[in-house]
N, C-alpha and C positions, 0 to 999 in steps of 0.2 A: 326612752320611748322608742329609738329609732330600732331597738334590741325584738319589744313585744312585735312590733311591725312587721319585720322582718320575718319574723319565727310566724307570726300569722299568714303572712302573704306565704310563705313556704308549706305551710300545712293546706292552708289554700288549692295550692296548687297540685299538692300530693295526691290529696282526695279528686281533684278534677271539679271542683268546686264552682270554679270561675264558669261552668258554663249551666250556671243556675240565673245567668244574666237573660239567659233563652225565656225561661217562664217570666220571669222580671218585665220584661220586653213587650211579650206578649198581653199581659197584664194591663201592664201601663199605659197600653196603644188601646186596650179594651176600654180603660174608666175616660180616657183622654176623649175616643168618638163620644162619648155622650156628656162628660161633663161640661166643654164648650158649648152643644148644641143645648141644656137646659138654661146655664148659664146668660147664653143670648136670647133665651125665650123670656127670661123673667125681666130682664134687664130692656129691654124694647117694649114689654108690656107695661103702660102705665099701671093698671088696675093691680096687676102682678106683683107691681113695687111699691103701690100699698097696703100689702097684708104681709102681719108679722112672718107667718110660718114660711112665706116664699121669701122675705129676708134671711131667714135664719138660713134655710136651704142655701140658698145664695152662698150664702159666709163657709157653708161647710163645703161645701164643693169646690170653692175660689181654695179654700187652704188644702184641701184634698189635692186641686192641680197644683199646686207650689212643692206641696209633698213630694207626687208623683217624679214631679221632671229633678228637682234634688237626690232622690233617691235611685230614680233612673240612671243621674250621671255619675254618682258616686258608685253604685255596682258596676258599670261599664269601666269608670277607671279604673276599679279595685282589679276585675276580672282582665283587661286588657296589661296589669302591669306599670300603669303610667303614673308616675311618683308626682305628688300634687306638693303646693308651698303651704308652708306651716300656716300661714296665715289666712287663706287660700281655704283650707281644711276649717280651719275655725269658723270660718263664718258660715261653711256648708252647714256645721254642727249645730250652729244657732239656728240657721232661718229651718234645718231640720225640724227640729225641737219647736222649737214655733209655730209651725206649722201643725206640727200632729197637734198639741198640747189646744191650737184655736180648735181644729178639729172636736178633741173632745167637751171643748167646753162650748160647744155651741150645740152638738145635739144632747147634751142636760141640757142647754136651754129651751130645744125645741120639747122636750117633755117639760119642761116646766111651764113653759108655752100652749101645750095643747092641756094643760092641770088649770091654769088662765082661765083660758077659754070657758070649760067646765062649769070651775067652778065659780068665777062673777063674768057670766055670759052678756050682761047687761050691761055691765061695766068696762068690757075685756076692751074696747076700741081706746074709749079713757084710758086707760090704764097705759094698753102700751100703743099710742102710735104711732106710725112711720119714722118720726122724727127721733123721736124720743129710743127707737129700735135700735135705728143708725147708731146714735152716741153709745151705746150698750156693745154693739158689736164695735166699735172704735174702742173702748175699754177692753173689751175680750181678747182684740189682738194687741193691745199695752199690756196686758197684766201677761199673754202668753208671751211676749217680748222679753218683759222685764229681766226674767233669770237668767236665760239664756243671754243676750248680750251684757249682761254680767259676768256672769263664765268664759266671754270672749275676753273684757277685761282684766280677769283673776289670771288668765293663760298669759294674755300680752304680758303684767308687769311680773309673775311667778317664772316665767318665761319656761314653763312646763315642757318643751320640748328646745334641745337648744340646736339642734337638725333643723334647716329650712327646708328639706324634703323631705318625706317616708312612701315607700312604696303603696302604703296602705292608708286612707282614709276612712276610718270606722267612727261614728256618733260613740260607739262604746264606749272605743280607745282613748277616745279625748276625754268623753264625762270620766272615765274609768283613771285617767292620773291627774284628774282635778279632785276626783274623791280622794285621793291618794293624802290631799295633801287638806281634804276638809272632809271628815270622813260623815258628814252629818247635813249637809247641805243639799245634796244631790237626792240624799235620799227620803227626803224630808219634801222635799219641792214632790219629787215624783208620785210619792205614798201617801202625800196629805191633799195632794191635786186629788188624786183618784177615790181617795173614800173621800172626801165632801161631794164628789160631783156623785159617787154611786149612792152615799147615802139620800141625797138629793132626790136620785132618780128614784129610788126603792120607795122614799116619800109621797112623790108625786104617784107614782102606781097604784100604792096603798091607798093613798085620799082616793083619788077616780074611781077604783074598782068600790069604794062603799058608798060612794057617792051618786055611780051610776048603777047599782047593784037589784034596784027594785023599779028599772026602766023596761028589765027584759031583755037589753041587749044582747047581755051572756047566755042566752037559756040555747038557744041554736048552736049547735056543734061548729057551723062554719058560717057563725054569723060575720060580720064586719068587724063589729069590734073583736072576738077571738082574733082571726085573720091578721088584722091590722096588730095589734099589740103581742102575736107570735113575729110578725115582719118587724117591727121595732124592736122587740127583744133580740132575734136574732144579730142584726145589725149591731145593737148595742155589745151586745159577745163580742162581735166580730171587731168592733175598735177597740173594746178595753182588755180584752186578751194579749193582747200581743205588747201593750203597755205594760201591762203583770209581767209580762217573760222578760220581757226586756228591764223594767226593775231588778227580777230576779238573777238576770246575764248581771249587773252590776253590781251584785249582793256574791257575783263568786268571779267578779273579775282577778281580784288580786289573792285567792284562798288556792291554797298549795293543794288541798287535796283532789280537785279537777284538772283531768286533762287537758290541756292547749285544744286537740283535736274536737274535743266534745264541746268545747266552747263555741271553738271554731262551726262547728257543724250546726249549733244550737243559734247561734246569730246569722249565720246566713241563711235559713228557714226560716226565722221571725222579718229580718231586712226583707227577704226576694219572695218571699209567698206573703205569711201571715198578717204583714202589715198593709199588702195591696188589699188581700180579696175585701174589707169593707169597704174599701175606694171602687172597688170593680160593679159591688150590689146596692152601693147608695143611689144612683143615679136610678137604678129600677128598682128598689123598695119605698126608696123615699120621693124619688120625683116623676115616674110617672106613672106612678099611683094614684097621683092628685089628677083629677079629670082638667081642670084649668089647663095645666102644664101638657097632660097630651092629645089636647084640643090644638094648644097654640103649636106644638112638634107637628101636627097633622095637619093645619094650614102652612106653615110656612115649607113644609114637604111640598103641597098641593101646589105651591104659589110658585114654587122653586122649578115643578113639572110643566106648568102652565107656559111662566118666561121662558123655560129650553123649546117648548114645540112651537113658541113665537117665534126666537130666532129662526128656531128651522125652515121654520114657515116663508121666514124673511129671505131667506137662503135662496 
């Protein structure tokens, strides 16, 4: 392991690679201002934190910041040089993976959430709520747990790296010589997550659009519902794409006929761009879209202007 590491961190550096931490940075600082500030608007609002869809929000934005600040520190070390402890690495790899993986299975849930709604309108409160939400997102992030602190497991007693340092810390590198040694596992989790949660969604689409189809909705070029479900769709691209590439980075981690450098070049544009920008547009496609949410951004703005010209005033 210490061999791939080393030859990464050196191609790394060849290409000038390490200062893709710049866009990273920038990024990250972008989804961070807003996803605390929705975060504390749903969370202080009682009325907020009894409807499902601002729970699910919640959930995807709480793992979206866990994401961010993991992936932030793991590009800064990678790009700054500074060799991390094996073990150290392992757990960034999990709570990584955990985090994207809550991620994705919580907006399937918000489409299958607003499929709910829909279609037993009458029922939808029964069905799912507040309480009952909770323990569902308490399961979402066990089930996204499970594999991944599995694989920290399989690494501790496989003892997969026998280097307590490497210069480089990659999610690849680790899942990439845990498949080494289970070549069916990794990819199995990845590719069976992603077509149930996409068939899932394609499901839910399908039902609503025939569902809502002789409402009228659709007949306006820039009605709401178009708008809104081009906004959802984009979004939804934007997290499962960079899942796909990143499946596919480990479908040719260990194949002789790709270059080091292309690898190289193809993981650091999925890690420092690809995987941010749906972290960057969720906070403004998904949450302050909802007028609830930038009602309450707009008084505590107002409330927050109000206290400063008081002290002033006190001054």
């Amino acid at each position: 392991m210490l061999n791939i590491t080393e030859e990464w961190y050196n191609s790394l550096r060849s290409w000038h690679l390490q200062f893709f931490f710049i866009p990273t940075t920038l990024l990250t600082l972008a989804a961070l201002l807003a996803n605390p500030v929705l975060l504390a608007c749903i969370f202080l609002s009682h009325s907020l934190r009894q409807e499902t869809r601002y729970l699910l929000l919640a959930n995807t934005l709480a793992a979206d910041v866990l994401f961010l600040v993991l992936n932030l520190a793991l590009v800064v070390s990678n790009a700054l040089g500074l060799s991390m402890h094996r073990v150290l690495c392992e757990l960034f790899t999990a709570l990584s993976v955990t985090a994207y993986c809550c991620a994705i299975l919580t907006v399937t849930l918000m489409v299958a959430d607003t499929y709910v709604a829909v279609r037993w309108p009458l029922h939808y409160h029964d069905l799912l709520p507040p309480g009952r939400v909770r323990l569902i997102l308490l399961g979402v992030w066990a089930l996204a747990s499970l594999y991944p602190l599995c694989l920290v497991v399989v690494m501790e007693v496989m003892k997969v790296s026998a280097h307590e340092r490497s210069p480089v810390c990659l999610v690849l590198i680790s899942l990439g010589f845990v498949e080494g040694e289970n070549m069916e596992g990794v990819h199995v989790y990845f590719s069976l997550g992603a077509t149930l949660c996409l068939a899932l969604i394609v499901y839910c689409y399908a039902r609503l659009y025939m569902i809502t189809k002789t409402q009228g909705i659709w007949q306006s070029r820039y009605s709401r519902a178009r708008v809104t479900l081009l906004a959802h769709g984009v979004l939804l691209l934007l997290y499962f794409v960079p899942g796909i590439v990143f499946t596919v980075e480990l479908s040719l981690f260990e194949k002789d006929g790709f270059s080091l450098d292309l690898r190289v070049w193809m993981n650091t544009l999925n890690t420092c761009v690809f995987m941010l920008l749906p972290r960057v547009c969720a906070p403004y496609l998904y949450g302050l879209r909802y007028r609830e949410i930038s009602d309450t951004v707009l008084h505590l703005l107002h409330r927050r202007k109000r206290l400063g010209q008081v002290t002033v005033t006190m001054v």
